[in-house]
Backbone as CSV, one residue per row, in Angstrom:
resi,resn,N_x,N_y,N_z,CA_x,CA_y,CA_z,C_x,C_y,C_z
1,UNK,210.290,-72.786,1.669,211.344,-73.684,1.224,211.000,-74.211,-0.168
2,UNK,212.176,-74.699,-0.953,211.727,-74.194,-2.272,211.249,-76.578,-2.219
3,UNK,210.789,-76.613,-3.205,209.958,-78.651,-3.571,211.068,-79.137,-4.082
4,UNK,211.469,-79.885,-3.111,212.818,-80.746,-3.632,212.460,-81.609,-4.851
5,UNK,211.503,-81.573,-5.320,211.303,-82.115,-6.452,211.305,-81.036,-7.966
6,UNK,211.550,-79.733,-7.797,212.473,-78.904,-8.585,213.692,-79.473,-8.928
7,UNK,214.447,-79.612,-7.897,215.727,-80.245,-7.928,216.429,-81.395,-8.198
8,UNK,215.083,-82.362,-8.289,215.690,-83.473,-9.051,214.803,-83.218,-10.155
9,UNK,214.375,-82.347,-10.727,214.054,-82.239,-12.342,215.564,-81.727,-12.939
10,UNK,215.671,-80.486,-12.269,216.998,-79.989,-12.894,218.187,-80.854,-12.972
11,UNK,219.010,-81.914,-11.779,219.256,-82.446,-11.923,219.259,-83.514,-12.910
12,UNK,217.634,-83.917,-13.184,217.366,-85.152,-14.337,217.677,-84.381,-15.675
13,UNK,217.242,-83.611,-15.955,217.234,-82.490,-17.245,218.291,-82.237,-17.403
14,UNK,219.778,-81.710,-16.552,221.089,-81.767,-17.209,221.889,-82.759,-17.172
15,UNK,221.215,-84.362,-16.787,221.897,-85.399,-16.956,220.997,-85.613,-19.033
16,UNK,219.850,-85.455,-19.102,219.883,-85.392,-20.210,220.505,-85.017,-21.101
17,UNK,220.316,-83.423,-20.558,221.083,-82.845,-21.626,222.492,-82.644,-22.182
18,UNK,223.301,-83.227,-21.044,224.552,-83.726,-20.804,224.845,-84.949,-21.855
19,UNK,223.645,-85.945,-21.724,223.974,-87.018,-22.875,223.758,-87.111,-24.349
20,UNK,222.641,-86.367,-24.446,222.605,-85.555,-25.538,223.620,-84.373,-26.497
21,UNK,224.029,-84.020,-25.508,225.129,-83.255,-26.611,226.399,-84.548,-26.979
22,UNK,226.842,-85.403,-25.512,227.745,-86.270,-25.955,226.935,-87.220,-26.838
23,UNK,226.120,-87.641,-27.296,226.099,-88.254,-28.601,226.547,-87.478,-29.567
24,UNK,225.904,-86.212,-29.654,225.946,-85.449,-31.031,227.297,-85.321,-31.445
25,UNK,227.863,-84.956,-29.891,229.299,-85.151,-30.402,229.830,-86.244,-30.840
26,UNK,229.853,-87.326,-30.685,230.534,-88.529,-30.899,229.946,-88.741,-32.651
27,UNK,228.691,-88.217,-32.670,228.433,-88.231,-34.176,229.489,-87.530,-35.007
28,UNK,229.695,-86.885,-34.456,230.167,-85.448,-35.380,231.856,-86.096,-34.971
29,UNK,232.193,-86.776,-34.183,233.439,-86.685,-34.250,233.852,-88.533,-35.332
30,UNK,232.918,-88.983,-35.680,232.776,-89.962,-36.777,232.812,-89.904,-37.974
31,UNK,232.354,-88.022,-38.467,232.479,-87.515,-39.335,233.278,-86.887,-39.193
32,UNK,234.194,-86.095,-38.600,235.722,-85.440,-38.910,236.888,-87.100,-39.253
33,UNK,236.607,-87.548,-38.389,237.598,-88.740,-38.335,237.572,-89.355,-39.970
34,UNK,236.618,-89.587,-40.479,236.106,-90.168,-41.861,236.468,-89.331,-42.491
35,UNK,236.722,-88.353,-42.770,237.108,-86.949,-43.499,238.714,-86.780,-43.726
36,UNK,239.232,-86.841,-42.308,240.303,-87.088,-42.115,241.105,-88.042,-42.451
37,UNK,240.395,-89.666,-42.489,241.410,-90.732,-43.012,240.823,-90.980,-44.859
38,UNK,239.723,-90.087,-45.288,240.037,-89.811,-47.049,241.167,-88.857,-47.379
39,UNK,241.566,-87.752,-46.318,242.271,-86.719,-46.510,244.167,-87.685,-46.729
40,UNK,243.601,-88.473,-45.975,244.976,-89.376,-46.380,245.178,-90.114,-47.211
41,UNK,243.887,-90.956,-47.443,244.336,-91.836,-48.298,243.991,-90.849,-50.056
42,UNK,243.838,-89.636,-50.103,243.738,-89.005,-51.169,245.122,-88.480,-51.254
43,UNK,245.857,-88.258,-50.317,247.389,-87.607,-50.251,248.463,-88.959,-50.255
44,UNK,247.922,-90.160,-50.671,248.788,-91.544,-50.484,249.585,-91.863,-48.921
45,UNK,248.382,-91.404,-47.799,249.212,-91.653,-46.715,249.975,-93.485,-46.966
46,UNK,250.868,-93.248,-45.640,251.793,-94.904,-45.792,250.520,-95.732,-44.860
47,UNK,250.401,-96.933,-45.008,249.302,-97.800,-44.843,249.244,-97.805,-43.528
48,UNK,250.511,-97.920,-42.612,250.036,-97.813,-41.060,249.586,-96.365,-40.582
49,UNK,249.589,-95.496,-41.686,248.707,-94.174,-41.113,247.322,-94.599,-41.740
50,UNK,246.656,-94.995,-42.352,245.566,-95.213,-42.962,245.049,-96.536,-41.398
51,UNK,245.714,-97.072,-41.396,245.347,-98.422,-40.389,244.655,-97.810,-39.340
52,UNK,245.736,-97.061,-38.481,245.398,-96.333,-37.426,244.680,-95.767,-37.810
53,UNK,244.133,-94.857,-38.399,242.850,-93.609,-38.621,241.716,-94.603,-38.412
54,UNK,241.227,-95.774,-39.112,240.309,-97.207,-39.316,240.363,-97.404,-38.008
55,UNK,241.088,-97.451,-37.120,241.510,-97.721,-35.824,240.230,-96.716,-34.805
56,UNK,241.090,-95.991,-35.407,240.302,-94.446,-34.258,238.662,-94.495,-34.930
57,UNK,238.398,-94.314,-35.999,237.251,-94.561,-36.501,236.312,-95.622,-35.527
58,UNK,236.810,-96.574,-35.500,236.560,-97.903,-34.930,235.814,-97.618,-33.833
59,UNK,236.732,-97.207,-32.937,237.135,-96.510,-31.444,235.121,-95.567,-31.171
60,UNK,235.440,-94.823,-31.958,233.812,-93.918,-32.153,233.330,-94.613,-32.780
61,UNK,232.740,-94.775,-33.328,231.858,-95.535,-33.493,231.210,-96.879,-32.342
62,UNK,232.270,-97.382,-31.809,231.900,-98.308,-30.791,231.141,-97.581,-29.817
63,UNK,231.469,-96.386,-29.471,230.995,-95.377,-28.467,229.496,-94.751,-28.928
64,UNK,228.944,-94.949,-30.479,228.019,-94.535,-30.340,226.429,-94.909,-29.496
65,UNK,226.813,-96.636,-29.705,225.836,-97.611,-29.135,225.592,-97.120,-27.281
66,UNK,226.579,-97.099,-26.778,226.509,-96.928,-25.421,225.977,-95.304,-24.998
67,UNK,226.408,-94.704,-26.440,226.055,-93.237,-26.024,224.251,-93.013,-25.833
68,UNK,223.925,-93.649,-27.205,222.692,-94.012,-27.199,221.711,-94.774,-26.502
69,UNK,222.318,-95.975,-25.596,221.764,-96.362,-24.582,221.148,-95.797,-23.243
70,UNK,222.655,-94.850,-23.356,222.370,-94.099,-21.985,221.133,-93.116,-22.001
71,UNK,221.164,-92.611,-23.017,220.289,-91.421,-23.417,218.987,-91.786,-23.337
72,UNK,218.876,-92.799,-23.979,217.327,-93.498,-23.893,216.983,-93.779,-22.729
73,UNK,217.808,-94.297,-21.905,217.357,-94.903,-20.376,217.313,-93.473,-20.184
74,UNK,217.849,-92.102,-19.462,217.765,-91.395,-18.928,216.599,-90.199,-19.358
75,UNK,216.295,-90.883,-20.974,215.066,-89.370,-21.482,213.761,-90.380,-20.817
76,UNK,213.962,-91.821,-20.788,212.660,-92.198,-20.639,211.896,-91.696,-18.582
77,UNK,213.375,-91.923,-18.242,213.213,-91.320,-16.493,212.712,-89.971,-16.632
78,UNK,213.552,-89.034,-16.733,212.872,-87.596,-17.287,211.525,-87.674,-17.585
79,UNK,211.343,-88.335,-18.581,209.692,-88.054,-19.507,208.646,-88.704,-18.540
80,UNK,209.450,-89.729,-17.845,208.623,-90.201,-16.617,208.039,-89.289,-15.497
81,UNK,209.371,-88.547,-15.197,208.858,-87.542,-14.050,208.035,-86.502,-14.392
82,UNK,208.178,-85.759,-15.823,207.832,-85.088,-16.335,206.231,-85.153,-16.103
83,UNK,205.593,-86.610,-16.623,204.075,-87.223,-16.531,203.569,-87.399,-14.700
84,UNK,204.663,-87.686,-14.285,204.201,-88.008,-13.000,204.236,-86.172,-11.683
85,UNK,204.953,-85.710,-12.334,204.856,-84.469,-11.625,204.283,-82.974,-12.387
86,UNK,203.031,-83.134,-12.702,202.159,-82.107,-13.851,201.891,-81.298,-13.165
87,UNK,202.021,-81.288,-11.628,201.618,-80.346,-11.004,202.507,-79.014,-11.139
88,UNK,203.926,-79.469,-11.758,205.107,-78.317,-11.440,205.275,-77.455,-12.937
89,UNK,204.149,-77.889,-13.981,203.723,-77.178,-15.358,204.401,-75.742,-15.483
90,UNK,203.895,-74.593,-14.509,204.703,-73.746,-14.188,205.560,-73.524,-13.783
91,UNK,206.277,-74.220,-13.334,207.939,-73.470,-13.208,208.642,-73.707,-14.348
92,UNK,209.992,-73.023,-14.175,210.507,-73.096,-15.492,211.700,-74.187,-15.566
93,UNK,211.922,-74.899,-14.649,212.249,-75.844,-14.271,211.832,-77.069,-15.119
94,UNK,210.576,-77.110,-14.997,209.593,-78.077,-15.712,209.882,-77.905,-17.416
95,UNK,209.737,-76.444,-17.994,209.142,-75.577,-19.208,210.800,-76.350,-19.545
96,UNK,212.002,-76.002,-19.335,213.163,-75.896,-19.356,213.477,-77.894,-19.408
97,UNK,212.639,-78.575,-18.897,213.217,-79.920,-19.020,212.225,-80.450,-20.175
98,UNK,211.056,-79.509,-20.256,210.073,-80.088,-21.420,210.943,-79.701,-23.332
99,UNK,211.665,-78.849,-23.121,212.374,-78.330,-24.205,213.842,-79.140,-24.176
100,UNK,214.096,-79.697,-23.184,215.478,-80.404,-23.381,214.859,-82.416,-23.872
101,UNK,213.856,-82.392,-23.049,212.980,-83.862,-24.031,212.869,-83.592,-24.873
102,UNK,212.550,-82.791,-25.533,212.013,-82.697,-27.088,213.458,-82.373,-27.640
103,UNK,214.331,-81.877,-27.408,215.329,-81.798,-28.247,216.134,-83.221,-28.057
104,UNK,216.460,-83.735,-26.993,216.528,-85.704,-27.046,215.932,-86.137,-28.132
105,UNK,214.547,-86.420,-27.708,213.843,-87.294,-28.807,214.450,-86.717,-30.729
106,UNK,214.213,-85.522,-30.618,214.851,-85.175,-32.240,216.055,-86.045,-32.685
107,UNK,216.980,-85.905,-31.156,218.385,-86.544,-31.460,218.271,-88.090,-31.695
108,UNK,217.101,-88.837,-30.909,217.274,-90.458,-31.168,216.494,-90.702,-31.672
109,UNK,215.476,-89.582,-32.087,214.659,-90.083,-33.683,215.481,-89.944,-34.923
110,UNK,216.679,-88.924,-35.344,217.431,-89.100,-36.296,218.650,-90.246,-36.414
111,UNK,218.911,-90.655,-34.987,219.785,-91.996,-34.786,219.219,-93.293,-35.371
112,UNK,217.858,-93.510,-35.641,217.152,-94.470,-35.625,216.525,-94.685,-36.922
């Protein structure tokens, strides 16, 4: 029978990696949005299109804080189990959540 403690690595590891891409995204969608409301106000959009874009801007950005919260609480659980279960080094389970921490940390060391 396979160590139910495989299974809550994998589990922990694609809740990471799950939050990790939604930051990146929410980054990246801070930068289209910003792109998008110069694209207007370079074409003389009318001011309640400029408002709203500031609006939506707004909107992401508020979302980055919480995105980042989550991430941190959930890489530090991971990195926890990671230390506390060394015995599972070999599987790829383990190899596979040790490469999704390290790509986290890249992401909330450049946030920071």
């Amino acid at each position: 029978m396979a160590d139910p403690r495989l299974r809550q690595l994998s589990i922990k590891t694609g809740v990471v990696k799950r939050l990790t891409k939604e930051k990146t995204v929410c980054e990246k969608e801070v930068l289209i949005e910003r792109k998008r409301f110069d694209k207007f106000k370079n074409e003389g959009a009318d001011e309640h299109v400029l408002k709203k874009q500031e609006e939506v801007i707004q909107e992401c950005l508020m979302m980055l804080p919480d995105s980042m919260r989550r991430l941190q609480k959930e890489l530090e659980v991971l990195d926890k189990f990671l230390q506390e279960e060394k015995d599972l080094q070999e599987s790829k389970e383990y190899q596979a959540a040790t490469l999704v921490v390290n790509e986290a940390k890249e992401v909330v060391a450049k946030s920071n």
